[in-house]
N, C-alpha and C positions, 0 to 999 in steps of 0.2 A: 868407700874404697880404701886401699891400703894407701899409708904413706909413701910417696916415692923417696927411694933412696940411689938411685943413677937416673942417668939420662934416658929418657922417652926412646922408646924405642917403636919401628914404624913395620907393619907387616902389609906390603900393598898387592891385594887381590886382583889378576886382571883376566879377561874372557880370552878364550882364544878365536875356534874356526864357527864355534856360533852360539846365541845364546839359548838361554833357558835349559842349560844342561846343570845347572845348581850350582852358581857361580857365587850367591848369597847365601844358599846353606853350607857352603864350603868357607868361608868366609865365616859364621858364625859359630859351626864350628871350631874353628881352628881359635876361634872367641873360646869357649867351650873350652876347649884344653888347655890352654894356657892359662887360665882361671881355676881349673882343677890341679893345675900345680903352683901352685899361691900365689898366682900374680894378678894385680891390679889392671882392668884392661877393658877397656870401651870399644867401638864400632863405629865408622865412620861410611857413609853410602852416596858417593859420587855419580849423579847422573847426566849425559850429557844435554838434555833439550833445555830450552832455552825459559821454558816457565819458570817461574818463580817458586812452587811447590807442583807437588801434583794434586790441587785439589781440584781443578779444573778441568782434569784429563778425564777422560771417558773409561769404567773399568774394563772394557772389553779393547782398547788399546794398552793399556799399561799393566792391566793387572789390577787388583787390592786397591783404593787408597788405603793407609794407616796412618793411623789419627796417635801424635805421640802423647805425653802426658801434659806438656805444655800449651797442646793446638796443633803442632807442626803435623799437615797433610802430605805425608812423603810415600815415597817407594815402599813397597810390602815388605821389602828386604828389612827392614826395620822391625817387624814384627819379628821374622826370622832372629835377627839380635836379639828379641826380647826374650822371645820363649826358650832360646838356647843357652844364654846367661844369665837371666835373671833381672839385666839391670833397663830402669826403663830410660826411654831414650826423648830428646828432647830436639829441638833445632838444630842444636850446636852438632848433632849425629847426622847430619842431612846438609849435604850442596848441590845445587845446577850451578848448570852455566850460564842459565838466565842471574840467580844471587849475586854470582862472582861480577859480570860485567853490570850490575847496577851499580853494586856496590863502588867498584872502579869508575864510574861515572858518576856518582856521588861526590865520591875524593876528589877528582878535578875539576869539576863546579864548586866545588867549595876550597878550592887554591890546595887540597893537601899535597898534591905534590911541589907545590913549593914553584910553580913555574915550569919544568920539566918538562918535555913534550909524555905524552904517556903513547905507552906502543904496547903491540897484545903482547910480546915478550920485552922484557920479562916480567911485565905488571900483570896480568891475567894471569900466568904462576904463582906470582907474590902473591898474590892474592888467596889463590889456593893454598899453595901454603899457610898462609897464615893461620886460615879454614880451620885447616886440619891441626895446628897446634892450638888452636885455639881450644879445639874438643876435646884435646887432651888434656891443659891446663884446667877447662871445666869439670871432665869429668876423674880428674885427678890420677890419668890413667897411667899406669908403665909399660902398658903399651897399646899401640893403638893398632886396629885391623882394616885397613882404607878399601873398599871394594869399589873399582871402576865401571860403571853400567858400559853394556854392550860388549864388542870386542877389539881385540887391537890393530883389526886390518879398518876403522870406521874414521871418516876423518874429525868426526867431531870428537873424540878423545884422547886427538893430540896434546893439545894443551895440557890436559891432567898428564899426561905422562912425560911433560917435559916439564912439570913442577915436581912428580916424583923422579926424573932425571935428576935434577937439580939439588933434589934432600937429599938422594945420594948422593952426590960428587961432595957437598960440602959435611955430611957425616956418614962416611961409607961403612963404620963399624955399627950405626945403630937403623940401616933400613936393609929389608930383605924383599925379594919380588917373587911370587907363586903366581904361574899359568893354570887356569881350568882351562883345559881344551879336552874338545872330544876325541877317541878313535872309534871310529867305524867300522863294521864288521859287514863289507857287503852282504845279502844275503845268496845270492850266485857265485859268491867267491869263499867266504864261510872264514875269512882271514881276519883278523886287526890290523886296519890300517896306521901308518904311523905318520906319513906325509903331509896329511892334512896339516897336525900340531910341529913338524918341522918346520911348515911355511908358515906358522904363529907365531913361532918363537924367534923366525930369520925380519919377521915383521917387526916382535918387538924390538931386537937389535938394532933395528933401523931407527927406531926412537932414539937408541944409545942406552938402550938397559938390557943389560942381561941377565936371566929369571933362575933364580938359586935354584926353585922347586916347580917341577911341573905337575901339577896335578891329572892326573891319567882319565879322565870319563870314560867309560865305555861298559857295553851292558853286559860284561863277565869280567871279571878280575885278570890284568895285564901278568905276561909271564917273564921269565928273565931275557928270554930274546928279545921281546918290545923293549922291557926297562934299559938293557943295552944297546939297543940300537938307536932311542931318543937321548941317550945321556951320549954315546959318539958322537951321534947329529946336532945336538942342539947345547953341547959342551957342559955339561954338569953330571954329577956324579950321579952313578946308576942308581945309589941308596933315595936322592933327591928327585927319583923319581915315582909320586906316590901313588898306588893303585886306588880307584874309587868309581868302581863296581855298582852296578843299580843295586839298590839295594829295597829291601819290602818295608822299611820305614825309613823317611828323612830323620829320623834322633838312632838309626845304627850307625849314622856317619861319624860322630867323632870316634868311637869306638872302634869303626874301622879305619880310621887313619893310624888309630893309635898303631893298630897292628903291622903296619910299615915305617911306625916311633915318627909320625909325622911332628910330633910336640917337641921329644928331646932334639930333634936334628932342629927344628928352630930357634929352640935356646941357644944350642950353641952356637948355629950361624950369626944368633944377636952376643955372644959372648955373657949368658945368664945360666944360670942354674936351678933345674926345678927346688923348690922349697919343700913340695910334698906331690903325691900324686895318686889320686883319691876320686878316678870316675865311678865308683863303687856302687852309688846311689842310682845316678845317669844309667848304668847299665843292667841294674838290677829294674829300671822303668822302662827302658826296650826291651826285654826280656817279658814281663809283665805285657805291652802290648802285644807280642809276638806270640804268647802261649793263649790267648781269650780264641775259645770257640765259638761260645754261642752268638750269634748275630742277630743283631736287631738292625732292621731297616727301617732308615730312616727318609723323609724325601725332603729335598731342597727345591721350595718353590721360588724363583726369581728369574728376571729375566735377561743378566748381564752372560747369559752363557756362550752364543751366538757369536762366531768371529768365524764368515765363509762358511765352511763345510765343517767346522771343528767345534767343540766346545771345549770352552776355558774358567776351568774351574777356579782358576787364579782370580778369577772378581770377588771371589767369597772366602780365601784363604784362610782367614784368621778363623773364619765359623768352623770350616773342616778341621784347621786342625783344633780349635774348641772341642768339637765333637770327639774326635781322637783322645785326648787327653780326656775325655768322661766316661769314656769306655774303659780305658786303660782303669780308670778308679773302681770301675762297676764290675770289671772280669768280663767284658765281654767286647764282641767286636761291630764295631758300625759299620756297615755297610748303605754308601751313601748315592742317593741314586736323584738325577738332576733333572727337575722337570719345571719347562720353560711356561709360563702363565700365558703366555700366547696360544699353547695347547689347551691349558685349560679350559678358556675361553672358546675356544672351538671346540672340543671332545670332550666338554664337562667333565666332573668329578671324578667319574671312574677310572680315571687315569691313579688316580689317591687310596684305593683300597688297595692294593698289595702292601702300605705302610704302615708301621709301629706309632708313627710320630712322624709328624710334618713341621718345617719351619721356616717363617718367611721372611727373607732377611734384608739388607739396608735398600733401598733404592728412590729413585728422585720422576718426577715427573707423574703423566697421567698413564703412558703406555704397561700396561699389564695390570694395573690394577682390578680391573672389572674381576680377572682370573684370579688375582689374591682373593678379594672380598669372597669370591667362588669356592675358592680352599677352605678363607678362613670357620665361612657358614658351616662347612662338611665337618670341620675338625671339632666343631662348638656344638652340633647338632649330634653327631655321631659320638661321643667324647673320646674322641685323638686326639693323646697329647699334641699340645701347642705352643710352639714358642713363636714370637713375635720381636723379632728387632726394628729397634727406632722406625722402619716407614712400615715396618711388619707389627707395632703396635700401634700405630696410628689408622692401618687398612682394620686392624681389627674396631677400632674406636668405632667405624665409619657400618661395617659390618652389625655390630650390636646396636648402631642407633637405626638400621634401615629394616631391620629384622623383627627387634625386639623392643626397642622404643617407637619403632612405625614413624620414624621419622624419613617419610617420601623424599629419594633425592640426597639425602643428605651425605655429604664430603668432605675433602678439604679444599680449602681454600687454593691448594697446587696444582690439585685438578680440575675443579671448577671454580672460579671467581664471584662467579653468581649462584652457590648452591646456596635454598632458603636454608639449611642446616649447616653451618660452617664448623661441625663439631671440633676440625680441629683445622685449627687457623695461622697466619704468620704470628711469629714474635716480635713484640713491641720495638720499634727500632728498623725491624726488615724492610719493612716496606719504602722506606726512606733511600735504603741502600741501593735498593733491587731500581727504583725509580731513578738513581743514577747510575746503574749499571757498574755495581762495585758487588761483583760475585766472589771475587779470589778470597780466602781466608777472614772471610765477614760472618759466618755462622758461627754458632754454640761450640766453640770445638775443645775438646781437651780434657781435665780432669774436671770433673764439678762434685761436690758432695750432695749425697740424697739419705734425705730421713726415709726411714722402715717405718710401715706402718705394722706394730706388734698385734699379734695374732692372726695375719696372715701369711697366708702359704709363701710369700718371698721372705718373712721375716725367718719363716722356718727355714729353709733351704740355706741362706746367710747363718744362722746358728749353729747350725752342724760344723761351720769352720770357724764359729767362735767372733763371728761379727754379726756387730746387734748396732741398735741406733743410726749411729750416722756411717754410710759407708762411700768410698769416692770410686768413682766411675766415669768413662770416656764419653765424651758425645761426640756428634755431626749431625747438627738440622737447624732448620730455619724454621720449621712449625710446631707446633706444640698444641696439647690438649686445652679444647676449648672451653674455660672453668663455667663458663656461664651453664652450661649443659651439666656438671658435674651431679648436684645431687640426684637430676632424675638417672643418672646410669648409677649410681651407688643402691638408690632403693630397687633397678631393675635387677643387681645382681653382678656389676661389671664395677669391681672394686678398685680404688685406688687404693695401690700396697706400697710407694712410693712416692717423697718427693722431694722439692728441694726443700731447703731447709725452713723457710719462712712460708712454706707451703703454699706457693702462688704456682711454680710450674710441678706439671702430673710428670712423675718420671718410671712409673710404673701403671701397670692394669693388673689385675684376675678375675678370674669367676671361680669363686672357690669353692663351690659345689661341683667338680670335673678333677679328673683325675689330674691333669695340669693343662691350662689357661694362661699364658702370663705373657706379657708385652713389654718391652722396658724402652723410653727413647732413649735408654741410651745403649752401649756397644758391649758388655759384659767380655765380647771372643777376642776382643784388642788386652787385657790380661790376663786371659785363662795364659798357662803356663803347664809342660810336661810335670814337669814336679812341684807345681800349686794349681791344680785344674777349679777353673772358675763353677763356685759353689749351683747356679742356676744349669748349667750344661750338666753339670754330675746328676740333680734333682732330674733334671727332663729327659736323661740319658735312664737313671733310674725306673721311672716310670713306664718308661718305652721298652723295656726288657720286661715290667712285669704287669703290662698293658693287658688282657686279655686275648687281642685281636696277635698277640706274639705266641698264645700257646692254642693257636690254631681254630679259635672259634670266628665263625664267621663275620665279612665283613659287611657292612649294611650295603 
């Protein structure tokens, strides 16, 4: 990042009347802009529960875990930062409010405060603050973009906003505060509501901040009676209030903030000056997604979809938009369609013939497996392309040794303990962990390097973007491929194409006799990026457009 030459300057992101209206991709875009006009500028993602990361949270509560380059198992929002800016993100990009009051209880067990009684104010601010300069200092940022989880009527994100209180009173020229709130458009009324985000903004007041820029949600573009009637109500000028419209891809947002100069009205609220300003690239890649006809469907088999009545595609975020970003390189459009391995398992296979390409991606435990290994036979047998991530390479492992090696029974060790075939087993060390119940941030996690094995199909896919030999990639797991078993799957046809370095852990599969076959344990969709789409999603996005079963010849 660039050298800083002023003082840090702070942009704090906060929800209004509810979430999940893109309170993080708003937030990284506005990363996004400010970055296309030369400025140096990191990501910060404040959540309030009390875990220490979210690698223990359930993806159908939270969302995504996202695994950063260091380890850190945080908020999906972090992906969000990654694939918008470019830059990867590490600990220092990530707080709860579980971190803050350890940490704070850390300090006065070990006398830091000097004797002091310690109180949540203003120490659980201090603290925060500190957080958040701390990530800036690390990531040598000029500015930072703090985004608050949830909203501002929640009591649990008080505190964060009487520490962002706080940075402002003591440097009011270098912090500014942006509302995402929704307006609603009844459907029996056919209006834009504006009152909801009134009583957000009278909320945040109440904190003792008031929010330079309101960010508008709503699913049509706000008109100048809204924009004047929230900037009367809620005291900020009509220009500072920014329209943001649903729109047909999350990467036409920065481009549509631009159109209401959401960039230069921040500089100057911070007293800056854009350097240059060059979405050029960015805009010419929404466009490029925007204009792809042809479609290839593809199906997502896993089972974190399920929350009540709803499915929540948000457990697999990073894959979809992986897939997005492969399309967009291929010219064409994916169409993604989500099928629960609980179904499988009850209505067999044929649920899988309407698809190009099927892929089966992270998940933990025994439930739905039967329905993977059921996929995965269909995809191997039939040859639909295949992708397989970390537990979606390991069901494959389990698949070819029960199939094709006739190995009766055989599993992993997470699903059954007593399978005679353990092909793929805990990692040396786990067991230890797991026996005293130390689950939080104990696995593989983070960046690891893995050797290419040269002349096959994954070396190929990596060469096209000009990486060969050693290339680094994301993990999250506890089990891994069981070497003992190793040569009899190479001579049956199930290749290792990857591994680490010293070649002890398998960090890849193929069968390279199929159009595409490939498994990796580890996460390839955690750095696919809009403008560097991850080489394996391009190859398996490739294939699936010129699959035969895509230009209409039957399916088995």
């Amino acid at each position: 990042m660039a050298k800083k030459t002023q003082a840090t300057k702070y942009i704090f992101v906060v929800g209004g009347v509810m979430s999940s209206v893109g309170k993080g991709v708003a937030a990284a875009s506005i990363a996004n802009i400010l970055k296309s006009k030369g400025f140096a500028v990191t990501n910060v993602k404040c959540d309030m529960y009390i875990n220490i990361d979210a690698g223990t949270i359930r993806p159908t509560e939270h969302g995504e875990v996202f695994v950063g380059e260091d380890g850190i198992e945080a908020d999906q929002d972090l992906g969000n930062y990654e694939r918008f800016t470019g830059n990867p993100t590490t600990r220092v990009n990530y707080i709860t409010t579980g971190q803050v009051y350890q940490e704070v209880i850390r300090k006065e067990r070990n006398l830091e405060y000097e004797g002091e009684d310690v109180e949540v104010v203003p120490d659980i601010p201090n603290e925060i603050i500190r957080r958040i300069k701390s990530a800036a200092k690390h990531d040598q940022a000029e500015i930072v973009v703090v985004e608050f989880g949830g909203t501002v009527g929640e009591y649990q994100v008080l505190l964060f906003l009487e520490a962002a209180r706080m940075m402002k009173l003591t440097m009011p020229k270098d912090v500014v505060f942006a509302i995402v709130s929704y307006l609603p458009v009844p459907q029996i009324i056919g209006e834009m509501k504006t009152k909801p985000t009134q009583y957000a903004v009278r909320t945040l007041n109440s904190a003792g901040i008031q929010p330079d820029f309101i960010i508008a949600r709503s699913v049509r573009p706000l008109d100048d009676k809204r924009k004047e009637k929230l900037g009367i109500f809620c005291n900020i000028g009509k220009d500072d209030v920014i329209s943001a419209p649903d729109v047909e891809s999350i990467y036409d947002i920065p481009v549509n903030f631009e159109k209401d100069g959401l960039g230069d009205r921040l500089l100057e609220k911070l007293g800056l000056k854009p350097r240059k300003n060059d979405l050029a690239e960015w805009a010419a890649m929404v466009k490029k997604i925007k204009s792809a006809t042809k479609q290839v469907k593809i199906g997502i088999v896993g089972k974190y979809f399920s929350t009540g009545d709803f499915t929540l595609a948000d457990s697999y975020i990073s894959v979809i938009e992986a897939i997005k970003h492969a399309g967009a390189a291929n010219n064409v459009k994916p169409v993604l369609h989500w099928i629960n391995t609980g179904d499988v398992e009850k209505e067999g296979t044929g649920l899988l013939k309407q698809f190009d390409g099927i892929i089966v991606p992270q998940g933990w435990g025994s439930r739905g497996a039967e329905g993977k290994i059921a996929t995965i036979k269909y995809c191997r047998e039939n040859k639909v392309p295949y992708f397989g991530l970390c537990y979606g390479m390991q069901m494959a492992v389990i698949e070819f040794a029960r199939n094709v090696l006739k190995f009766d029974k055989a599993n992993s060790e997470e699903v059954d303990a007593k399978t005679p075939y353990p092909v793929i087993h805990i990692m040396p060390g786990q067991k230890e962990l797991i026996a005293k119940k130390q689950y939080g941030g104990t696995i593989r996690l983070g960046g690891w390097p893995c050797k290419i094995v040269p002349g096959t199909r994954l070396a190929s896919a990596y060469a096209k973007y000009g990486k060969k030999g050693i290339i680094s990639e994301r993990h999250r797991h506890r089990y891994e491929f069981n070497n003992q078993y190793r040569e009899q799957y190479e001579t049956a046809g199930l290749r290792v194409a990857g591994t680490s370095p010293d070649g002890q852990i398998v960090e890849a599969v193929e069968i390279t006799d199929h159009p595409f076959f490939i498994g990796t344990q580890f996460h390839p969709e955690y750095i696919s990026r809009p403008l560097d789409p991850h080489p394996l999603f391009v190859e398996f996005v490739r294939v699936c457009a010129k699959n035969p079963f895509n230009k209409g010849v039957a399916r088995p």
